[in-house]
N, C-alpha and C positions, 0 to 999 in steps of 0.2 A: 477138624472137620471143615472149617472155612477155610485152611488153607488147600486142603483137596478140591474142595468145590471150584475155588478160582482157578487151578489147574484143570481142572474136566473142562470149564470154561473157555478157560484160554485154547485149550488143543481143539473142542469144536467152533470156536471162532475160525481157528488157522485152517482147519478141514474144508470150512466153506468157503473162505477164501478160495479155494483151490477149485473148487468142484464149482463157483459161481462164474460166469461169465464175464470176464474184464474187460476192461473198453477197448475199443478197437483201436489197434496200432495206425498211427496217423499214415495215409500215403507219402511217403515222399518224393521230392523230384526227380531224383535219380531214376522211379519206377516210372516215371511219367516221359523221362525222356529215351527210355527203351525201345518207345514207337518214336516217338514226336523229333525226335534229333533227325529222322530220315527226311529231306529234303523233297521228295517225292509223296510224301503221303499226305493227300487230299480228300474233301467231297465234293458231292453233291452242292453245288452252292445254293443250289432252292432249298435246304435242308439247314443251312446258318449262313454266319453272316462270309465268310471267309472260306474261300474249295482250300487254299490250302492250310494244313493241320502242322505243317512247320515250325519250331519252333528255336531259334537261335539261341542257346541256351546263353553264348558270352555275349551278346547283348541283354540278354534278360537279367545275368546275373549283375549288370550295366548299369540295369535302370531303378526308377527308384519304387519298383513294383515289387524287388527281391526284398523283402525287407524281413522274411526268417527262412528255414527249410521249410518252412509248411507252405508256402506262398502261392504254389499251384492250388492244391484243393482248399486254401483259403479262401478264394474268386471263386474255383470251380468245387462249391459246397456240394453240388448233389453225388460229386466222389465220396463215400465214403469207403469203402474199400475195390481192391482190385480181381478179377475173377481171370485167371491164365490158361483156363480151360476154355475160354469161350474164347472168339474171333476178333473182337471186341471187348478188351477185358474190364470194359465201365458201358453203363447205360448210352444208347447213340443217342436217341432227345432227350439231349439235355436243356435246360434253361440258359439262357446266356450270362452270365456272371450280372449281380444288382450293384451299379458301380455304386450307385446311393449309398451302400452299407459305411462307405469311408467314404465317398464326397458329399457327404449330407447337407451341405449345401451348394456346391459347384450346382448339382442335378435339378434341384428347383432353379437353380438361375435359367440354366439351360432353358428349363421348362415352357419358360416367358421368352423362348426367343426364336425366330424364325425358323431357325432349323430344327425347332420341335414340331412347330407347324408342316414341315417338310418331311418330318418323320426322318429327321437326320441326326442320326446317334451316336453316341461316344466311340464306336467302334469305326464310323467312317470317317473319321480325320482323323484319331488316336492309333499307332501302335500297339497294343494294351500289351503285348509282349514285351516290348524294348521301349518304354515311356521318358523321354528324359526331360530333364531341366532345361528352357529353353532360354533363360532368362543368363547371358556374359557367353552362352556358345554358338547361338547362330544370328547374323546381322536381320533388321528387317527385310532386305531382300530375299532373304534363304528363307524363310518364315511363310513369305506370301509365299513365295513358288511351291514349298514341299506341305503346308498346311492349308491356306487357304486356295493355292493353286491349282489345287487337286480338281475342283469343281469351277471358278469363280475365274473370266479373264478378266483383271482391272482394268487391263488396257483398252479394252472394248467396249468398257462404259466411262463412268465419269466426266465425260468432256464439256462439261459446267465447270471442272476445276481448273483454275489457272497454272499451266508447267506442274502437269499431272506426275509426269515422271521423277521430276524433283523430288515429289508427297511422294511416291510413291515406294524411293530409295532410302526414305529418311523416317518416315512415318509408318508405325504400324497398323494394320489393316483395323484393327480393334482398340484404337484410340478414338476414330470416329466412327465406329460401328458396334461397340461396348462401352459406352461411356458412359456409363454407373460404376466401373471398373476403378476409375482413376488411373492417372499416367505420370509418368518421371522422365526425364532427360537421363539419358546414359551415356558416359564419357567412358571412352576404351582406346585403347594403343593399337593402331594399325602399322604393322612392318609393309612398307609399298615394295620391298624385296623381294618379299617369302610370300605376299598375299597373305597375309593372316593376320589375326588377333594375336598380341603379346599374351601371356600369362603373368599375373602379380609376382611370381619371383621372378621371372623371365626380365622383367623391369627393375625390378630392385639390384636384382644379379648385374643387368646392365649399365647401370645408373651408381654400382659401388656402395651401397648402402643396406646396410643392416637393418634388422626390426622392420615393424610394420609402417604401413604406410599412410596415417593417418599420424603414428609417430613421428615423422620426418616433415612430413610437408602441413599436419596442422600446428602450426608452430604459435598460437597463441590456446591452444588445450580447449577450444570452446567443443569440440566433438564436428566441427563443417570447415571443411576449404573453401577459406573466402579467393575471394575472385583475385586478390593479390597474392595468397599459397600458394592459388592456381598459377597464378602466372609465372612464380618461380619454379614450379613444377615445369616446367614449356621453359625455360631458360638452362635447365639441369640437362633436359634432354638436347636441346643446341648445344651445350658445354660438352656432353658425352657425344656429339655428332652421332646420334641414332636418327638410321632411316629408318624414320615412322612420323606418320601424324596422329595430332589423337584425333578423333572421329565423334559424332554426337549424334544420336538418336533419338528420336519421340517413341516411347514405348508405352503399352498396358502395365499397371502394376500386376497383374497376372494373378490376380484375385479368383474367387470363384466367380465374382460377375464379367469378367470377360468373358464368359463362357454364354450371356444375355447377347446373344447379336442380334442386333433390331437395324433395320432397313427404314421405315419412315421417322422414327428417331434418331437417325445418325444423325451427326454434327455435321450441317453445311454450313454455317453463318461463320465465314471468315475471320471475324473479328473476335472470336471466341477463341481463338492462337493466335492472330495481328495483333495484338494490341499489350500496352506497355504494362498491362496489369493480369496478364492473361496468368491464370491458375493453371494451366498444361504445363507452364514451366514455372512453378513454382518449387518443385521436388526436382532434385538432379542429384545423382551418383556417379560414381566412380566406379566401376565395374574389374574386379581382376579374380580372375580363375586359377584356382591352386592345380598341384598336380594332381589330387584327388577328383577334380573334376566340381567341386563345392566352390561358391562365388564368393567372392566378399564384397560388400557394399561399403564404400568411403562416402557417408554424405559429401555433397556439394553446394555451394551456393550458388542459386538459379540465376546469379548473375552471373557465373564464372566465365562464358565466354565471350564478355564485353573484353574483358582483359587483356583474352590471346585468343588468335585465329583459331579455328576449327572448319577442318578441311570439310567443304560444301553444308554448312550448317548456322545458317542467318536466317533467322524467321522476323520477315518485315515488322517494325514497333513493336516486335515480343523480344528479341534479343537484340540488343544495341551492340555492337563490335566499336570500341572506343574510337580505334585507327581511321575504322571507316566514316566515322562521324566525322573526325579531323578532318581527314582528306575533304570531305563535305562542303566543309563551314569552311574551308580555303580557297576552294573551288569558288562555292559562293562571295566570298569576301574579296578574291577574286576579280570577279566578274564587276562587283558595285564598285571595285578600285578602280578598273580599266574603265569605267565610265567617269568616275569623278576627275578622275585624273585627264583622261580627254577634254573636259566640261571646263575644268580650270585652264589649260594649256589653250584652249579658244579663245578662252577669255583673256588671260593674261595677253596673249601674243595681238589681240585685235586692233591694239593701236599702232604696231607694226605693221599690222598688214592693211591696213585703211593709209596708211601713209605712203606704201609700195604700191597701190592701185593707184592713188592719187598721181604719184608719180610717173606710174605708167602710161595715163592719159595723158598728162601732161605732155 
């Protein structure tokens, strides 16, 4: 009798199974880019943020937004299914994706910063489709132009700063205009050939050397290239005659408070990056990009370009370039030579010449 009963059981368990309603098959992107792959299909731009509805899927699959198939109706939650009979086969107002859900705290920083006050949102400098990593693939200057250039001309203001353009090539926008963020020094291999950034095997490959690159050039295991690795780093590549220099930048740690841009709190006081104790360079990396397109960070030590050149990158009493100092103090040492040494040749020769006037009168 109870082994019948668990059988009756069990069969209308399985029955309702069947007859109950099961959850709704997830949209996926495949359905979504059936319209949206069309390069032409747009709106209404008083109706959202963006007239056109295009969507590059091998960019998106690119960026670091693809992060399962569900990824489209994951942002765009009020998809829940799709309807093939209507013209439209999802609701037309929809809500704009709450980027908050996963940057929960990028969005408050945001919140505290001018462009909240502007009603200037994630979606007018973001790509939200093709999002990527900007940190080892675009230099400062690419950065202003395609993010903050969109809206902002540097060159048109600023002119309180001394050799604006210098800052302007070397320094990122949101070092002195996020600076709750924090910033690090980026060191990277420039081919002056090709115009480009090397990639970490790209260098290794060229350079003849196996393993990683902390294994090779931290040669005392502390986990940082001190400023003497470095410089054997810079002696490998004259040894292997690679045309490149390496290059150095002031960047944002790229935190969610860079995302805090403030206008009367930017960093004007000079001395807060002039000076020999400045905390801006205190963090320095090594920057090299796999073929994956993922970055590796080689700590650095923030004194590493006292050691060796680095093409257009001397920040007065914040980085001492060794060479340059020498050349300095010779210059200087110099200068007090060619006068002592005048000073004494007067004097030594004075009674020679007090003798030859004498004589000449005579």
């Amino acid at each position: 009798m109870k082994k019948k009963s668990l059988l009756v059981y069990g069969l209308s368990a399985m029955c309702l199974s069947f007859a109950l309603p099961g959850p709704v098959a997830a949209v996926s992107n495949e359905s979504c880019m059936e319209c949206h792959s069309d390069d032409s299909l747009e709106r209404d731009a008083s109706t959202g943020h963006l007239a056109s509805l295009f969507v590059d899927i091998e960019k998106f699959n690119a960026s670091v937004h693809n992060f399962d198939e569900e990824s489209c109706v994951g942002c765009h939650n009020a998809i829940e299914e799709l309807d093939w009979d209507s013209d439209v086969p999802h609701p037309v107002d929809m809500p704009n994706p709450d980027c908050a859900e996963c940057h929960d705290e990028t969005v408050p920083a945001w919140a505290g910063s001018v462009h909240a006050e502007a009603d200037i949102t994630c979606y007018d400098c973001h790509n939200y489709h093709a999002p990527v990593q900007l940190a080892g693939r675009q230099t400062v200057a690419m950065m202003r132009e395609e993010v903050c250039g969109k809206c902002h001309d540097a060159g048109a203001s600023h002119d309180w700063l001394p050799q604006k353009e210098v800052h302007f090539s070397t320094v990122q926008c949101t070092v002195c205009h996020a600076p709750e963020d924090g910033s690090h020094v980026s060191f990277r291999l420039y081919d002056v050939t090709e115009n480009r950034f090397l990639s970490g095997n790209e260098i290794m490959t060229g350079l003849q050397i196996s393993g990683s690159f902390m294994a090779n050039f931290d040669t005392d295991g502390d986990g940082v290239i001190s400023p003497a690795e470095f410089q054997d780093f810079g002696e490998k590549l004259r040894e292997r005659r690679f045309t490149t220099d390496i290059r150095a930048e002031l960047n944002s740690d790229d935190g969610p408070m860079a995302h805090k841009i403030v206008a009367a709190g930017a960093i004007s006081d000079c001395e807060i990056c002039h000076s020999g104790d400045s905390a801006l360079f205190a963090d320095a990396r090594f920057e090299l990009t796999s073929a994956d397109g993922e970055v590796e960070f080689a700590p650095v030590n923030g004194k590493a370009a006292a050691n060796y050149y680095v093409e257009d990158f001397y920040a007065l009493s914040a980085t001492r370039v060794t060479l340059l100092d020498i050349i300095g103090a010779l210059l200087i040492i110099g200068g007090f030579g060619v006068v002592i040494l005048h000073s004494g040749a007067k004097k030594f020769t004075k009674p020679l010449r007090e003798k030859r006037k004498a004589e000449q009168s005579h």
